[in-house]
C-alpha positions, 0 to 999 in steps of 0.5 A: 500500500502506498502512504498518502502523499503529504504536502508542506505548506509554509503560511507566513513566518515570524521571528522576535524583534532584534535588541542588543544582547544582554538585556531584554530576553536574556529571562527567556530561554529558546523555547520561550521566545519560539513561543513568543514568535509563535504567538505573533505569528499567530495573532499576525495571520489569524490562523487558529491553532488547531490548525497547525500540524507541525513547526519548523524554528531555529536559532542562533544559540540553542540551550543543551536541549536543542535537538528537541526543541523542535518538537518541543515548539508545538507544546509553546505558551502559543498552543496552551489552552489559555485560562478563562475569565 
């Protein structure tokens, strides 16, 4: 049986603001500000989360971790269920 064949689709793309290093995001680890992209990207498009199937980021220094935080993105504060008020 042949698998059905798939097909990527890039939507748009994002990235956090350049600052200076050293001061705003040194707080913010890889995997934080992959979800502060994520969620601009999101706000950005209007594309609603359920709909995203994967995530493809990268970074200039990654943490230790680094070869799972691809995977890891899709678990970013931008695909939490967000609390109700």
């Amino acid at each position: 049986m042949n698998a059905p064949k798939r097909r990527a689709v890039i939507v748009a793309g994002n990235r956090t603001p350049f600052v200076r290093a050293f001061q705003e995001y040194l707080p913010y680890d890889a995997i934080a500000l992959s979800g502060f992209a994520v969620q601009g990207l999101l706000d950005r498009t209007g594309l609603d989360k359920r709909e995203v199937q994967s995530i493809v980021w990268g970074g200039v220094i990654l943490p230790n971790g680094a070869p799972t935080s691809a995977v890891r993105s899709r678990s970013t504060s931008a695909f939490r269920p967000k609390p109700k008020r």
